[in-house]
C-alpha positions as CSV (number, residue, x, y, z in Angstrom):
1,X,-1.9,-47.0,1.8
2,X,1.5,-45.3,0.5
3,X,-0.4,-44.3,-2.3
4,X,-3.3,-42.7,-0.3
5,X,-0.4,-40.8,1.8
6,X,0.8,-38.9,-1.5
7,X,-2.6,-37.9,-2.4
8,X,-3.2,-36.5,1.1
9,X,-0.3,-34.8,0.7
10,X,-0.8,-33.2,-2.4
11,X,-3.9,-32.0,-1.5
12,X,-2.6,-30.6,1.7
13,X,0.0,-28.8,-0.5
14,X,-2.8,-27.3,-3.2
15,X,-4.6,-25.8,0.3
16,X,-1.4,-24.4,1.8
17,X,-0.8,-22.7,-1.9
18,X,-3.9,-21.3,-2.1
19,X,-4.3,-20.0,1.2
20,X,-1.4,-18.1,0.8
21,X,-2.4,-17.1,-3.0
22,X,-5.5,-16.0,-1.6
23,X,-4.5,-13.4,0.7
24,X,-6.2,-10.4,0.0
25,X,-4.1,-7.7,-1.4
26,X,-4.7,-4.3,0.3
27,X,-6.2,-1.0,-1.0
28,X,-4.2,1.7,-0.6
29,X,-5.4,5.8,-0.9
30,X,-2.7,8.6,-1.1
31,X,-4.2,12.3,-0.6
32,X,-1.3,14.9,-0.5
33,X,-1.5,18.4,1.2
34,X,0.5,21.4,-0.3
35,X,-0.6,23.2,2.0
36,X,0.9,21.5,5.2
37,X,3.2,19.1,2.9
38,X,1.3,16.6,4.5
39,X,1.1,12.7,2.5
40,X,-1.7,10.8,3.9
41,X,-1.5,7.3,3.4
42,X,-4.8,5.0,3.8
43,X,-4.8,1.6,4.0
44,X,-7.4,-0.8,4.1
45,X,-6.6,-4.4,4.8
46,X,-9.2,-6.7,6.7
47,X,-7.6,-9.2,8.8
48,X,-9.1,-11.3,11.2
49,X,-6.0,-11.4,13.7
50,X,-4.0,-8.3,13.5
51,X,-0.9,-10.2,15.0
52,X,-0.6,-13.0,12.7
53,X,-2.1,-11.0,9.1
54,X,-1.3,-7.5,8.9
55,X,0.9,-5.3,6.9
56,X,4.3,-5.5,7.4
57,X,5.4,-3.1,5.3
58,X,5.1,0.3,3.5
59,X,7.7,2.2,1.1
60,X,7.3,5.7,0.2
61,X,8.6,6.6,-3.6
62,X,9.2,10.0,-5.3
63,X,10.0,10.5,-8.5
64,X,10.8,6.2,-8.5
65,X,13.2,7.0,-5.6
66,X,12.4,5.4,-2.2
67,X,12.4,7.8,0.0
68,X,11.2,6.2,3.3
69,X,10.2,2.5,4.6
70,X,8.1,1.5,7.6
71,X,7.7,-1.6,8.6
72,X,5.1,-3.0,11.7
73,X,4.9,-5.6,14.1
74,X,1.2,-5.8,13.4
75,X,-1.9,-3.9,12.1
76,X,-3.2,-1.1,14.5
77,X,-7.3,-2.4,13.9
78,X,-8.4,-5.3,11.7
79,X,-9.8,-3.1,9.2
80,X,-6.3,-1.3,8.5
81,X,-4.9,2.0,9.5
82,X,-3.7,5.6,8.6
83,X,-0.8,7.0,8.3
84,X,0.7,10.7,7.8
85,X,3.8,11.9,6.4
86,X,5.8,14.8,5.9
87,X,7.0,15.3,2.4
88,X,8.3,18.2,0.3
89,X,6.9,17.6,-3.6
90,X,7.1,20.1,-6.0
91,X,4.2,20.1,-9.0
92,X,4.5,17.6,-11.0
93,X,6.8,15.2,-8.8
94,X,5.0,11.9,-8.6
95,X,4.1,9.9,-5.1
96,X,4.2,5.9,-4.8
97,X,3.3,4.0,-1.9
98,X,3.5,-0.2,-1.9
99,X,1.9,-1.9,1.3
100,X,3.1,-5.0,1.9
101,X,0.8,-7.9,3.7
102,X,2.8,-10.4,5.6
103,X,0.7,-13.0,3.9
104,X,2.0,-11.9,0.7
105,X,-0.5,-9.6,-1.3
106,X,0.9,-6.3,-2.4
107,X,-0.7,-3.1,-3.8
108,X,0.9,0.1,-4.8
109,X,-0.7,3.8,-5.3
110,X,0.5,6.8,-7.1
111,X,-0.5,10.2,-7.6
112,X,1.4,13.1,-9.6
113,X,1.3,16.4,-7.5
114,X,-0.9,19.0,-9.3
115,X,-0.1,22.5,-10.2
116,X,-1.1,25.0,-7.7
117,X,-4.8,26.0,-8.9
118,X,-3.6,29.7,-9.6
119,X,-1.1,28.8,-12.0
120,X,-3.5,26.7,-13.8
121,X,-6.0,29.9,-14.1
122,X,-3.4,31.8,-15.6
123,X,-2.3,29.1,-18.0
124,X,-5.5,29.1,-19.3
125,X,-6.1,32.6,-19.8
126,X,-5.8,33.6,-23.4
127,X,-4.0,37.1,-24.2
């Protein structure tokens, strides 16, 4: 009997692991607006209980510096959520967003900050 109690056990603890291991990791989508200096931040995470599995977190990087963190107590719909930010970038500067699920996954997106699309024409003009 002792020795059926480990193996219960031990299987118990493999579930636990992987249930936890399993979680999904989010997808995260960054568009940023020169225009308004607007970062939007889309997140999609499917939970099926918004206050127990949710994203807990999200850190705004530029340039590798952090330059805000939000945390939640829970996940506005069970499909994830949007969120806008106002950020001055120059071109060039690079934007990173983590999300972080409560149950553990974490994904990150970047994107570098284009050159405004008149400077590229005139880069690419030849004399």
């Amino acid at each position: 009997m002792n020795k059926m109690k480990k193996v219960f056990f031990g299987i118990l603890i493999v579930f636990i692991w992987l249930s936890k291991a399993g979680a999904t990791p989010p997808d995260v989508t960054l568009n940023y607006d020169p225009g308004t200096q607007i970062l939007k931040i889309d997140v999609v995470h499917v939970s099926n209980n918004v206050r127990e599995h949710y994203i807990r977190r999200l850190v705004v990087y530029k340039n590798n510096e952090e330059t805000e963190s939000m945390t939640f107590p829970r996940q506005e719909t069970p499909t994830g959520f949007t969120k806008s930010i106002s950020m001055a970038v120059q071109p060039g500067d690079s934007i990173r967003v983590e999300a972080f699920c409560k149950e553990g996954g974490t994904k990150a997106a970047e994107v570098v900050v284009p050159q405004p699309e008149e400077n590229q024409e005139k880069q690419n003009v030849s004399p």
